[in-house]
C-alpha beads as a LAMMPS data file, in Angstrom:
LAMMPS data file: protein, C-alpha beads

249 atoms
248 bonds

1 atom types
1 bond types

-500.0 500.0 xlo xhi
-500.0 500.0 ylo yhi
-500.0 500.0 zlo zhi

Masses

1 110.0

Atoms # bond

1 1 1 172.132 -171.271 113.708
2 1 1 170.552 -172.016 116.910
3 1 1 169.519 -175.609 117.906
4 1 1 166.644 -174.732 120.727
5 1 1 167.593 -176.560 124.072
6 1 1 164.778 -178.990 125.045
7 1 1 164.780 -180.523 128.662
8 1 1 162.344 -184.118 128.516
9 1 1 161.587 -184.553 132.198
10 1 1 159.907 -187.979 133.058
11 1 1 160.142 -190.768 135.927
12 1 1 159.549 -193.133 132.924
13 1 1 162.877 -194.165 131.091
14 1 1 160.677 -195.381 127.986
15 1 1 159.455 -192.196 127.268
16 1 1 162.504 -190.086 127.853
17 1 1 163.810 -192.150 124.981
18 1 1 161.318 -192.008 122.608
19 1 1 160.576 -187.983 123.170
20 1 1 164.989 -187.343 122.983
21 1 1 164.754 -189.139 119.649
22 1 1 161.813 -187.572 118.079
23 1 1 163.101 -184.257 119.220
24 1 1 166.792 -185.019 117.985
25 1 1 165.444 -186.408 114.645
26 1 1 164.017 -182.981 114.059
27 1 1 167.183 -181.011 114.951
28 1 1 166.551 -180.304 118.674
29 1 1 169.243 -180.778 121.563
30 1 1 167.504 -182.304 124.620
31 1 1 168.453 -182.441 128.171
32 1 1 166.883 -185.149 130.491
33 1 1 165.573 -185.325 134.283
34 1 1 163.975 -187.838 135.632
35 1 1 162.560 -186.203 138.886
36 1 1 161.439 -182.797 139.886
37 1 1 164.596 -181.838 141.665
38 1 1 167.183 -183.156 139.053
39 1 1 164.979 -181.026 136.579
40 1 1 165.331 -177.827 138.790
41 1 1 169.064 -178.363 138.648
42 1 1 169.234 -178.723 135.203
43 1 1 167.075 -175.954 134.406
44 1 1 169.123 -173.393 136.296
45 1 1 172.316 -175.064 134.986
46 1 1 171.323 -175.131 131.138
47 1 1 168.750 -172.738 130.582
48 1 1 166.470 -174.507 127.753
49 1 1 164.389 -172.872 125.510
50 1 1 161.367 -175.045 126.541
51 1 1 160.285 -177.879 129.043
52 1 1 158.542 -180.764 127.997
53 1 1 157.194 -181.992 131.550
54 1 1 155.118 -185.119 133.103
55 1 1 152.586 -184.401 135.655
56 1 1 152.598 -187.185 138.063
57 1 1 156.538 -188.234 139.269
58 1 1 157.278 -189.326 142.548
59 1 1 158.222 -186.263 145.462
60 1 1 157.945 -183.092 143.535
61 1 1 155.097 -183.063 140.796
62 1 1 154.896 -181.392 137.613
63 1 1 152.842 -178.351 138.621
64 1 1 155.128 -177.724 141.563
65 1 1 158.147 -178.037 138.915
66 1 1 156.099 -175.546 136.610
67 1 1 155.691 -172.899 139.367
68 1 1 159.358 -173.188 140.711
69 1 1 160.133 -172.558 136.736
70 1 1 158.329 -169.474 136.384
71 1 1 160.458 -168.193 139.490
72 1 1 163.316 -168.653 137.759
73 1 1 162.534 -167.214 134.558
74 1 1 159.695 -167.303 131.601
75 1 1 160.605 -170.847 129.958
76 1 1 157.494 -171.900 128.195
77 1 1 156.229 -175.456 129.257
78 1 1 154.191 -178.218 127.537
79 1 1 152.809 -180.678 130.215
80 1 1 153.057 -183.989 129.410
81 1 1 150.710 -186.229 130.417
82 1 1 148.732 -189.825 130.246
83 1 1 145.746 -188.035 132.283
84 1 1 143.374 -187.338 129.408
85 1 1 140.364 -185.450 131.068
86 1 1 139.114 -181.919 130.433
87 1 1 139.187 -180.198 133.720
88 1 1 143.054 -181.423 134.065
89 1 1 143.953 -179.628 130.917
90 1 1 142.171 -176.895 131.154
91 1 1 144.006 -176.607 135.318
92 1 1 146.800 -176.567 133.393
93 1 1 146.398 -173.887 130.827
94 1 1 144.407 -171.945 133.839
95 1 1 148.086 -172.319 135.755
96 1 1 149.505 -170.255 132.788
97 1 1 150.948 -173.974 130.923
98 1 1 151.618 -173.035 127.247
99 1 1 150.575 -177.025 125.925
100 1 1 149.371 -179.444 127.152
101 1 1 149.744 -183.269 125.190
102 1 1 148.430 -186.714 126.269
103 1 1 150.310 -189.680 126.314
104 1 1 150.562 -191.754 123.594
105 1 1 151.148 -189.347 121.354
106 1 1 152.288 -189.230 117.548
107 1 1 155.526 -187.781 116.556
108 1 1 154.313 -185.586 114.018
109 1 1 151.915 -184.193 117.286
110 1 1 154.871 -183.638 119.373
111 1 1 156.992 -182.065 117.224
112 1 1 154.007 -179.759 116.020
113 1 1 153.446 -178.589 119.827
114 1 1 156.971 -178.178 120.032
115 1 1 157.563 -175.871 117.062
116 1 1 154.860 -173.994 117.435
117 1 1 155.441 -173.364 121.496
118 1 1 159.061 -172.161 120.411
119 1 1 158.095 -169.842 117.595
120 1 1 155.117 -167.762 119.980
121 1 1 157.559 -167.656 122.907
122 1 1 160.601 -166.140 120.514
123 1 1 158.790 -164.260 118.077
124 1 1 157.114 -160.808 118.616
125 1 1 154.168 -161.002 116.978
126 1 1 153.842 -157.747 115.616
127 1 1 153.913 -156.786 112.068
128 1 1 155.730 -153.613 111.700
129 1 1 159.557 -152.534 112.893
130 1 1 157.603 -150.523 115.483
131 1 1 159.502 -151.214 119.067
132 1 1 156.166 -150.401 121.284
133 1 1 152.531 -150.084 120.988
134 1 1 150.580 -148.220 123.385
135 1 1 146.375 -148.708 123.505
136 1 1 145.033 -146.271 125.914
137 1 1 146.232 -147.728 129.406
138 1 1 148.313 -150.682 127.843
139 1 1 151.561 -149.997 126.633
140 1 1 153.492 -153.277 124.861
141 1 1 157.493 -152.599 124.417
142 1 1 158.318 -155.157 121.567
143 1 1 162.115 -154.835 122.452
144 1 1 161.616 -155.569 125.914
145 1 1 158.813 -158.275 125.571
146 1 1 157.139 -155.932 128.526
147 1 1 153.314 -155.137 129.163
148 1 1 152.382 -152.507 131.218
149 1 1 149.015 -151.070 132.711
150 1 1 149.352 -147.091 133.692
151 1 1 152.824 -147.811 133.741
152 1 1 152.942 -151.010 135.891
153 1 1 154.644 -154.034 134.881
154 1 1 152.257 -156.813 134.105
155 1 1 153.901 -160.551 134.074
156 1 1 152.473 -162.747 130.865
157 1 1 153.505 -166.075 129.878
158 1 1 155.055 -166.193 126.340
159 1 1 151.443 -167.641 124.888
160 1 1 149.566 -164.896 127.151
161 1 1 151.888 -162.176 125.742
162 1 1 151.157 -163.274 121.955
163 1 1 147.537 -163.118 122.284
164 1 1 147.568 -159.947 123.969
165 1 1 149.982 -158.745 121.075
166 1 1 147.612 -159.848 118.862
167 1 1 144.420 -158.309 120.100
168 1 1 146.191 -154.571 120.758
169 1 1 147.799 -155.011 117.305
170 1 1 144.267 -155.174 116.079
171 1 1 142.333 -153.153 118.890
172 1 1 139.101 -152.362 118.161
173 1 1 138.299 -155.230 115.230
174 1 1 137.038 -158.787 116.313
175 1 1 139.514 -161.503 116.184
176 1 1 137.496 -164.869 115.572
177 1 1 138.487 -168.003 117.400
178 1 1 140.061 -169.796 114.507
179 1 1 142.189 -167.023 113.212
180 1 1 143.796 -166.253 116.550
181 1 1 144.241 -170.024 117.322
182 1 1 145.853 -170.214 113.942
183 1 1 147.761 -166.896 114.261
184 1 1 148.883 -168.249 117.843
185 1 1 148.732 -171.519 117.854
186 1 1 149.026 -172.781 114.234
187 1 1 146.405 -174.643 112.185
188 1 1 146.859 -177.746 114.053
189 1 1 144.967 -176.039 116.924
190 1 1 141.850 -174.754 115.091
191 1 1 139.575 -176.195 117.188
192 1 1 140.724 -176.105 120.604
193 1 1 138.295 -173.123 121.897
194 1 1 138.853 -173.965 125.821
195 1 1 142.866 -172.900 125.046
196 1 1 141.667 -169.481 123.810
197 1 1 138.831 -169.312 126.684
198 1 1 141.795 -169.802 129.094
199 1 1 144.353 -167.732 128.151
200 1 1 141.732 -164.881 127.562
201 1 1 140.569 -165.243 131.011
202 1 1 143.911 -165.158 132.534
203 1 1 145.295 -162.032 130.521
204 1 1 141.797 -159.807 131.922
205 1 1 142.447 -161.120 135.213
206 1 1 146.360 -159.478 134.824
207 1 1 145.584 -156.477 133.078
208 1 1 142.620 -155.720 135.722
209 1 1 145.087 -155.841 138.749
210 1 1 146.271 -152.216 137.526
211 1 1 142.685 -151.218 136.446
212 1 1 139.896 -152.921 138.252
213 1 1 137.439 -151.240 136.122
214 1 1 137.992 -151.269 132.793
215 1 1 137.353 -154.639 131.042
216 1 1 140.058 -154.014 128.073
217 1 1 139.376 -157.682 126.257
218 1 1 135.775 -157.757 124.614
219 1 1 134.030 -161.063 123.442
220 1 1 131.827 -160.908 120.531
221 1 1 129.853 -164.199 121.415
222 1 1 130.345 -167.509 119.535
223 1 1 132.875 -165.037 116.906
224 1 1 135.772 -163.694 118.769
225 1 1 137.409 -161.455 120.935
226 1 1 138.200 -157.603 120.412
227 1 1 140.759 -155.393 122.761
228 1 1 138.801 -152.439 123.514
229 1 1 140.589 -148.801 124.224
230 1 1 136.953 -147.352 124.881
231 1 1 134.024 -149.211 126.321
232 1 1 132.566 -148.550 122.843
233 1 1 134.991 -149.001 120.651
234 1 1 134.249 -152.734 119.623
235 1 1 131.424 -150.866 118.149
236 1 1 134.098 -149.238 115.593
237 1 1 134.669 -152.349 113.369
238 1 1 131.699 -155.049 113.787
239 1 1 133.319 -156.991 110.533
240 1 1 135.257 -160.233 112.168
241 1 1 139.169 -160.678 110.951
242 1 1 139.273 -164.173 109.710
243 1 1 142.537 -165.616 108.454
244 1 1 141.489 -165.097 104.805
245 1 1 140.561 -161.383 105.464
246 1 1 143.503 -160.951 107.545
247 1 1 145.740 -161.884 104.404
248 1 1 147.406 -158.702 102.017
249 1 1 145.395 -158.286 98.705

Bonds

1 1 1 2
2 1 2 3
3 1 3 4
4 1 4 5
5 1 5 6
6 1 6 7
7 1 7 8
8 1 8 9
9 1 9 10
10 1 10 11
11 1 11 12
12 1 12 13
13 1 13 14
14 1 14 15
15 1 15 16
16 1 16 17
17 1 17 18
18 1 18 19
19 1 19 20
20 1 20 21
21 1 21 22
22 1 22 23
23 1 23 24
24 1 24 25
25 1 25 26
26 1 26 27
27 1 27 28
28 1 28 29
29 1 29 30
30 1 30 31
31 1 31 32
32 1 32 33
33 1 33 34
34 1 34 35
35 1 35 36
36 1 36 37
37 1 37 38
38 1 38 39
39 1 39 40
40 1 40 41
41 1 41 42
42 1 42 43
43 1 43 44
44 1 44 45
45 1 45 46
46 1 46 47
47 1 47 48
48 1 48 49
49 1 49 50
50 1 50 51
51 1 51 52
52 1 52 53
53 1 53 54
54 1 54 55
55 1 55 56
56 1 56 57
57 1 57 58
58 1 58 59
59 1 59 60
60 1 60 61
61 1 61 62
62 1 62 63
63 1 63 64
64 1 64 65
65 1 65 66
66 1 66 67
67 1 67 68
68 1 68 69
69 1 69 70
70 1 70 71
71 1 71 72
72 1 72 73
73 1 73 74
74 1 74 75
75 1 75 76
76 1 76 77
77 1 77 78
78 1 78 79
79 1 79 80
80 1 80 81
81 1 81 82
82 1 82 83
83 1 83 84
84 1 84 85
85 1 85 86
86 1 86 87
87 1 87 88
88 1 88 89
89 1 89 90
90 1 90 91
91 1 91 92
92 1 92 93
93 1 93 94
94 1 94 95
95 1 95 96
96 1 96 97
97 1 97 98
98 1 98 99
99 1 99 100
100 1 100 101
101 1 101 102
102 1 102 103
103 1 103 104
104 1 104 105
105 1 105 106
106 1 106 107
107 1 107 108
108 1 108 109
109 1 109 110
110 1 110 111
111 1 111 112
112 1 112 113
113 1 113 114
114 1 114 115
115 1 115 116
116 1 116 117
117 1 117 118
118 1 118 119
119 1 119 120
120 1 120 121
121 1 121 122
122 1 122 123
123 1 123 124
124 1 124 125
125 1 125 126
126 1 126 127
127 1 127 128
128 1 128 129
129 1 129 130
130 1 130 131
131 1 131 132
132 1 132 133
133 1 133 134
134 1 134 135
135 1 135 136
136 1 136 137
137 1 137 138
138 1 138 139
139 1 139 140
140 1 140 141
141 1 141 142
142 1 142 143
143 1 143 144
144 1 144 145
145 1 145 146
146 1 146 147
147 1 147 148
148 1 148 149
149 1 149 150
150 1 150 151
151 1 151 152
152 1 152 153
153 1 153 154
154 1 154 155
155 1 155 156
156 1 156 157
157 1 157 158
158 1 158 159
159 1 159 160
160 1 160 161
161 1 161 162
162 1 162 163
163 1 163 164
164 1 164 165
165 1 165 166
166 1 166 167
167 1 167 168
168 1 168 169
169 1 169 170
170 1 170 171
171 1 171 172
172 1 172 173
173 1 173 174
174 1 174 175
175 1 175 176
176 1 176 177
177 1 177 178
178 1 178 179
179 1 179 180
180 1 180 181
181 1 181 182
182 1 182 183
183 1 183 184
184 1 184 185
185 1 185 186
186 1 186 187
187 1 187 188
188 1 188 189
189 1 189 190
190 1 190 191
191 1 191 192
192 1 192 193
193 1 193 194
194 1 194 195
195 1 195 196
196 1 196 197
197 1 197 198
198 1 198 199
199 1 199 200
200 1 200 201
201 1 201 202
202 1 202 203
203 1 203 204
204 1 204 205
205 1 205 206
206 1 206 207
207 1 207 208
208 1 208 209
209 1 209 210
210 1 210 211
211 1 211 212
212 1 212 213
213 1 213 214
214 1 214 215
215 1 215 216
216 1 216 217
217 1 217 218
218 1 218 219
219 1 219 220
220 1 220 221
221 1 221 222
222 1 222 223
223 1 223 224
224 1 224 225
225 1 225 226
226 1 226 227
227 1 227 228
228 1 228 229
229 1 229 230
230 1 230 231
231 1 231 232
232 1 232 233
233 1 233 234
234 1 234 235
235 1 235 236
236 1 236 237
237 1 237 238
238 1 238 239
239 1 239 240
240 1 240 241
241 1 241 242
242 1 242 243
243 1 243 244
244 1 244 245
245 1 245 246
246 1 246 247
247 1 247 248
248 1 248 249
């Protein structure tokens, strides 16, 4: 069985220790850096399944880190932080960050983020054996993890690419807030809106690159969000799909 690969990387010793041991007392290996360089090298050298990541660390900051990352290679990253202000989480989700968590945090809260950061970055999140989708100009290859827009590859984040799973999974029907931050996130994340705001935003801005004029992501407002194949087609199924209607009789 596979024991996901976490690197910690923090300028503070404390908190290296006390994020390995929550994270090895729940079955994870961890990797540590203590500066942005050192984490470069070990990210390249070890290839982790995730990043756990401070912001501020002397020379190289976390956001430079995070964008030298995604050059590498699609490791999702939770920002760790003791900055607890709105408009510097919501910079980070808008930089594509899959979590952000404030410091101090609980261990039950870590390890939550954690799990559920691995399981939308591993899992496809469709619910047949089907190996692609294709909605009008969007084409998902589940095999592949691959979006494309009239054939042109479109780069998502692991989070980005399960919402937009989600959405052309279901395209046409409304997806409220709380079941796709549930279906996403987990239940733990039920009412964090601005995540879902975010990530929304960024995945139109994406998919527009290859088709300036079609808006494919709809938002029914104060309910949800609906992928549209047609400018009408949110029109098709008004009735929003809640986690309890989403569930097999």
């Amino acid at each position: 069985m596979h024991r996901p690969l976490i690197l910690v990387v923090d300028d503070d010793p404390i908190v290296i220790k006390t994020v390995r041991r929550i994270l090895q007392d729940n079955g994870f290996l961890v990797s540590e850096a203590m500066n942005g360089e050192s984490a470069m090298q070990s990210a390249e050298a070890q290839n982790p399944d995730l990043v756990v990541l401070d912001i501020v660390m002397p020379g190289t900051n976390g956001f430079e880190v995070y964008r030298r990352l995604r050059e590498l290679y699609n490791v999702p990253v939770i920002m760790l932080s003791a900055i607890d202000d709105v408009s510097t989480k919501v910079r980070c989700l808008d930089e594509g960050i899959d979590d952000y968590l404030t410091k101090p945090f609980s261990p039950d809260e870590l390890t939550a983020r954690v799990k559920s950061v691995l399981r939308r970055s591993k899992v496809s999140p469709q619910a047949s054996t089907q190996h692609y989708i294709a909605k009008g100009e969007v084409k998902i290859d589940f095999d592949e993890r691959r979006v494309t827009v009239l054939g042109k590859n479109v780069k998502l984040t692991p989070t980005e690419y399960a919402v937009l799973c989600e959405l052309v999974n279901n395209a046409g029907k409304v997806l409220t807030h709380r079941y796709l931050l549930r279906t996403i996130w987990g239940p733990e994340y039920d009412r964090e809106k601005e995540y879902l705001h975010v990530f929304v935003n960024r995945i139109r801005r994406k998919l527009s690159e290859h088709s300036p004029d079609k808006e494919f992501i709809g938002c029914a407002s104060g309910i949800g969000y609906v992928f549209r194949v047609n400018e009408d087609e949110a029109a098709h199924d008004t009735t929003p799909v809640t986690e309890e209607s989403a569930k097999p009789a």
